[in-house]
C-alpha positions in Angstrom: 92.3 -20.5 146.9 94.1 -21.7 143.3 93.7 -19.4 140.8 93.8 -20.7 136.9 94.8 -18.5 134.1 94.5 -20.5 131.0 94.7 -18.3 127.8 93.2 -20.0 124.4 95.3 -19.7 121.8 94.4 -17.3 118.9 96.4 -18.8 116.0 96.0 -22.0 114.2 98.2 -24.9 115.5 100.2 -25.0 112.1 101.8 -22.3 112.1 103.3 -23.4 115.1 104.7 -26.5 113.1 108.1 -24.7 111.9 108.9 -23.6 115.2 108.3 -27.2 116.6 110.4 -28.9 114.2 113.0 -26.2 114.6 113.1 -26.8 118.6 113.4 -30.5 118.1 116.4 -30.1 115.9 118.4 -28.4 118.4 116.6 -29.9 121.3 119.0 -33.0 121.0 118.6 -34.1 124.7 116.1 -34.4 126.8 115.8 -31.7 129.1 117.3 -28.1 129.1 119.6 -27.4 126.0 122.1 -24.3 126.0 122.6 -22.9 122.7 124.8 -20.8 121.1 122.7 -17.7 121.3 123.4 -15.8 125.0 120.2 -16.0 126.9 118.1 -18.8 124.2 117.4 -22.3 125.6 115.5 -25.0 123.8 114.0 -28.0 125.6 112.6 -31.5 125.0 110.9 -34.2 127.0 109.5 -37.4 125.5 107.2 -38.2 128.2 105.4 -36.0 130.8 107.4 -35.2 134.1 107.0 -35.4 137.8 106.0 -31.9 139.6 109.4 -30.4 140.5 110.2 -27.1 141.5 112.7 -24.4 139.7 113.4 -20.6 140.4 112.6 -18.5 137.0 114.8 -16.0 135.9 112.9 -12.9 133.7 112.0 -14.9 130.5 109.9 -14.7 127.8 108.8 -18.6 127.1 107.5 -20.1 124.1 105.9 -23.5 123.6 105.9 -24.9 120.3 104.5 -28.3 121.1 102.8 -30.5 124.3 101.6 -28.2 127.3 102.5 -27.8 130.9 101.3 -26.6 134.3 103.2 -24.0 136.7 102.3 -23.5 140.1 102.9 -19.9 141.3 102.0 -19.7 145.1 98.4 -20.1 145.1 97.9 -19.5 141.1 97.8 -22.4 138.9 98.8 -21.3 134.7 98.1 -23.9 132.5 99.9 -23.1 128.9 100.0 -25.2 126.1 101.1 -24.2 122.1 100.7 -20.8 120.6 100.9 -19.3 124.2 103.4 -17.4 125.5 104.9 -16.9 128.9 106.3 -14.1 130.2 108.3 -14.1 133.9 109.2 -10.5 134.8 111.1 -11.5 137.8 112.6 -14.1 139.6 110.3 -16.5 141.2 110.6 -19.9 142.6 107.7 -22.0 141.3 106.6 -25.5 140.5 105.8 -27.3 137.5 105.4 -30.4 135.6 104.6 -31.2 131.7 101.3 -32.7 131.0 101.1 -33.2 127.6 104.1 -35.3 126.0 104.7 -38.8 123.7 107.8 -39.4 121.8 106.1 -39.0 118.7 105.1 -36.0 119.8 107.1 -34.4 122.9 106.7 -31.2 124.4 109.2 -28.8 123.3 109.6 -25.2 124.2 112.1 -22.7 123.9 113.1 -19.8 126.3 114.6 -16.4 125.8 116.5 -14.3 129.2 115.2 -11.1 129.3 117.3 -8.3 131.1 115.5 -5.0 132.7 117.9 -2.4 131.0 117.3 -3.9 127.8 113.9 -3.3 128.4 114.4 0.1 129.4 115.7 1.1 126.9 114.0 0.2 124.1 110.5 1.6 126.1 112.9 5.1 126.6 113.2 5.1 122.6 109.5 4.1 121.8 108.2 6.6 123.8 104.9 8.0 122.7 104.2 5.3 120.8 103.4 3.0 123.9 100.0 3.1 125.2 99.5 4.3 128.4 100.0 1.7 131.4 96.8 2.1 133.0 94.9 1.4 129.9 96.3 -1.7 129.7 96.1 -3.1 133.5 92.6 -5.0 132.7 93.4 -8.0 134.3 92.4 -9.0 137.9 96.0 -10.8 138.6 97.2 -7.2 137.2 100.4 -7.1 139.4 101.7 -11.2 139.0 104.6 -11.2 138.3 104.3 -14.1 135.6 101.0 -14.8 133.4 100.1 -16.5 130.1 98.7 -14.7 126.8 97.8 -16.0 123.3 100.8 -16.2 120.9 100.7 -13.4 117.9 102.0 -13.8 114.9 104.9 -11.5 115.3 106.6 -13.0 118.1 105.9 -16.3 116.7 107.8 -15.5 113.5 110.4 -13.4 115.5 111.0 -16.8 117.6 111.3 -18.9 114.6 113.8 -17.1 112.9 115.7 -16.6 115.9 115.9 -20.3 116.7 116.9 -20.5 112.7 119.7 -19.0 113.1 121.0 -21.6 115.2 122.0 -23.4 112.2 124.6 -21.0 111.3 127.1 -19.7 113.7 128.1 -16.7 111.5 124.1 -15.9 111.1 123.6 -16.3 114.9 126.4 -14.2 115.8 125.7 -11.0 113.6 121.6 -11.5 113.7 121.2 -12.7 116.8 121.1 -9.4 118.6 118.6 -7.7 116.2 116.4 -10.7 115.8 116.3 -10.8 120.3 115.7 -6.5 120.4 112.3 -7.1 117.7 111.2 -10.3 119.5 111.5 -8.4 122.6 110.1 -4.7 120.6 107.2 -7.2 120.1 107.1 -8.1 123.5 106.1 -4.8 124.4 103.2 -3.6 121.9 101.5 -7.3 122.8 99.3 -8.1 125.3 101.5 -8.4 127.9 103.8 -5.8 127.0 102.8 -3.3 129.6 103.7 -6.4 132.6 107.1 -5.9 130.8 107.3 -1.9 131.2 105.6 -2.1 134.6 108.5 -4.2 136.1 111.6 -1.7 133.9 109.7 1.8 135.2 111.5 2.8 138.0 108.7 4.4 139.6 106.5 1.8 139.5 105.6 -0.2 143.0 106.8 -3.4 140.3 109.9 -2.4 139.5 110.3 -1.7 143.3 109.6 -5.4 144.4 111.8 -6.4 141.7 114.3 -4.5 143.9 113.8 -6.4 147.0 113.8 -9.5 145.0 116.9 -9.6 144.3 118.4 -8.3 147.9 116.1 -11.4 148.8 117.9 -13.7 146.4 121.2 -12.4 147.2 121.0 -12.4 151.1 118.3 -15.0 151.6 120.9 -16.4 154.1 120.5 -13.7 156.3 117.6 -13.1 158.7 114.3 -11.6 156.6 114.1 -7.5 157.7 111.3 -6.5 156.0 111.3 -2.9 157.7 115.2 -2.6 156.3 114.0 -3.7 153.0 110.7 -1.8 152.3 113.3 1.3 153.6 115.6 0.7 150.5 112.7 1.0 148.1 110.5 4.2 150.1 107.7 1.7 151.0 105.8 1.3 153.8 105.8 -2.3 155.6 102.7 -2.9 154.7 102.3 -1.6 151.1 106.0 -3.7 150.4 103.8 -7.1 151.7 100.5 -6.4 150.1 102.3 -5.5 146.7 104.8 -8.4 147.2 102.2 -10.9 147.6 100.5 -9.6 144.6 104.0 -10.2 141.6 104.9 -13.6 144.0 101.8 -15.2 144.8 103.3 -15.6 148.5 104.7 -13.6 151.7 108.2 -12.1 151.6 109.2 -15.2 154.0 107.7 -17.8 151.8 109.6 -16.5 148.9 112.9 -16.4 151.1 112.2 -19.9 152.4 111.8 -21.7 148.6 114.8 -19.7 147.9 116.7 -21.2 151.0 115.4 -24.8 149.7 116.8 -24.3 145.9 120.3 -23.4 147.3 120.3 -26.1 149.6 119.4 -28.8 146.7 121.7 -26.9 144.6 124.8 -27.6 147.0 124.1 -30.7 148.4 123.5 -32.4 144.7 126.3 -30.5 143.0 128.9 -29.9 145.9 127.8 -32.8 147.8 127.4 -31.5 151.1 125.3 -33.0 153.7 121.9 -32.0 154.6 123.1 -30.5 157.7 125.9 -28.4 156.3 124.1 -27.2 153.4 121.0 -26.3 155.6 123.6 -24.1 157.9 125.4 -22.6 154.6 121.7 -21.6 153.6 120.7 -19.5 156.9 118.6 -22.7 158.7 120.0 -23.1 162.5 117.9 -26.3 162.9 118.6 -28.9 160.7 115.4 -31.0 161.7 113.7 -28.4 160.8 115.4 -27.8 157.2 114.4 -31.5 156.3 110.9 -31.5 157.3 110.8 -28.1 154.7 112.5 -29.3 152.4 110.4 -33.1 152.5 107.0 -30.9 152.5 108.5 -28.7 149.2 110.7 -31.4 147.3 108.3 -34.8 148.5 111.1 -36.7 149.8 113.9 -35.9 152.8 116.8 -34.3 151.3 119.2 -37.5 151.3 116.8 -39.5 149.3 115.9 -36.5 147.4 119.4 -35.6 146.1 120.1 -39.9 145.5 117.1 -39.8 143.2 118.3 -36.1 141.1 121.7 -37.9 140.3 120.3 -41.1 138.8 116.6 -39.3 137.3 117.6 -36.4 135.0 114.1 -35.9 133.7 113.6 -34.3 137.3 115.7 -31.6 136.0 113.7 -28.3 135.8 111.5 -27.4 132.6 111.2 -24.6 130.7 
């Protein structure tokens, strides 16, 4: 069953204007740009894209103008300007933009977020954070990414971080402060306690963001989920119930979309065949590794990779 989370925004959509002429300033190509603030991407795309699929790293994501989908497992988010999206782990998902013209394209703009950082700063505000469980009113409580209204402080925050793009000596000395209160803000919003619940190390989130990333560094080897819910003092079945609940899908469907992702990742930018990249990734049937990778990626991997290097607006959005 699909699940939609579609958060109307609470601002007006001018105030978003600044923001959206600031992303398309730096946004000078279509697609992901790098900027020259560590962990802040901006993107463009004139015209909306074809579904493709993408592993998010812990983000906080901002769109400015135009509106997407993102397809979690079986949850659906649909977020559009003024809204906010916050990824508190890694996830492999899907996504296309829905809403984009070249007077008008979708922009967005994407800031890494980093679990010690986060720490920290929840370590220093200490008392003056609300309690967790008086914030854990919605029913998806546990996802591991969701959608909220935009408020004005981490609208303004954004905006002046992305400012300071303009000047390398302002980037490099503001930078940092204008990041820690964008992400300060982060934490007293809405979704600020998704945030804390995924930093607290005794929290059964932070623990799944443990075996996350044993799954994303030794999604070669064969899944063990007893080893696994050992490292993190969970029972088998409490590591797969709570799992299910921050990915949207079983330990071995998030393995397998990881497997996939490598897979595309080596054959279109080592250029090794389908069969030697579908070995590298932990696949000992290479049939097999092309009928998932056709029912994920909608074509066979050959024709798949052919079409990446001559179709950059496949490339993943933000």
């Amino acid at each position: 069953m699909t699940n939609v989370c579609s958060q109307p925004p609470s601002l007006d959509l001018p105030m978003c204007r600044q923001l959206a002429d600031l992303v398309g300033e730096h946004a000078v190509n279509e697609g992901i740009n790098e900027t020259r603030i560590p962990g802040l991407e901006v993107y463009r795309t004139d015209q909306p894209t074809s579904f493709n699929s993408a592993v998010y790293e812990p983000a906080l994501c901002v769109i400015a103008q135009g509106s997407k989908t993102v397809q979690l497992g079986d949850k659906e988010i649909l977020y559009g300007p003024l809204t906010y999206m916050i990824s508190a782990v890694e996830l492999p998902v899907g996504g296309c933009v829905i809403d984009a013209t070249p007077s008008a394209p979708y922009l967005a703009v994407k800031l890494s977020l980093n679990q010690q950082e986060i720490a920290e700063l929840v370590l220093e505000l200490g008392d003056e954070l609300p309690p967790l469980d008086q914030q854990r009113d919605c029913p998806a409580a546990s996802c591991g990414l969701c959608v909220a209204p935009l408020d004005t402080g981490i609208l303004q925050a954004m905006t002046r971080l992305v400012a300071l793009l303009s000047s390398p000596t302002d980037s490099r000395i503001l930078a940092p402060l204008v990041r820690r209160e964008i992400i300060y803000r982060a934490l007293l919003g809405e979704m600020g306690w998704r945030l804390r619940d995924f930093a607290a190390t005794d929290t059964q989130a932070h623990r799944i963001s443990k075996v996350i990333a044993v799954l994303k560094d030794r999604f070669a080897e064969p899944l063990r989920v007893r080893e696994l819910a050992e490292d993190v003092n969970m029972s088998e079945s409490t590591l797969f119930h709570t799992f299910k609940q921050v990915t949207r899908m079983s330990p071995v469907q998030f393995q397998k979309k990881l497997r996939l992702h490598e897979a595309r990742r080596l054959m279109l930018t080592e250029g090794l065949e389908a069969a030697t990249a579908s070995y590298r990734v932990g696949y000992e049937s290479p049939s097999h590794f092309s009928r998932e990778y056709r029912r994920m990626f909608g074509a066979p991997p050959r024709a798949d990779v052919t079409k990446l290097r001559g179709d950059q607006p496949m490339v993943a959005t933000l």
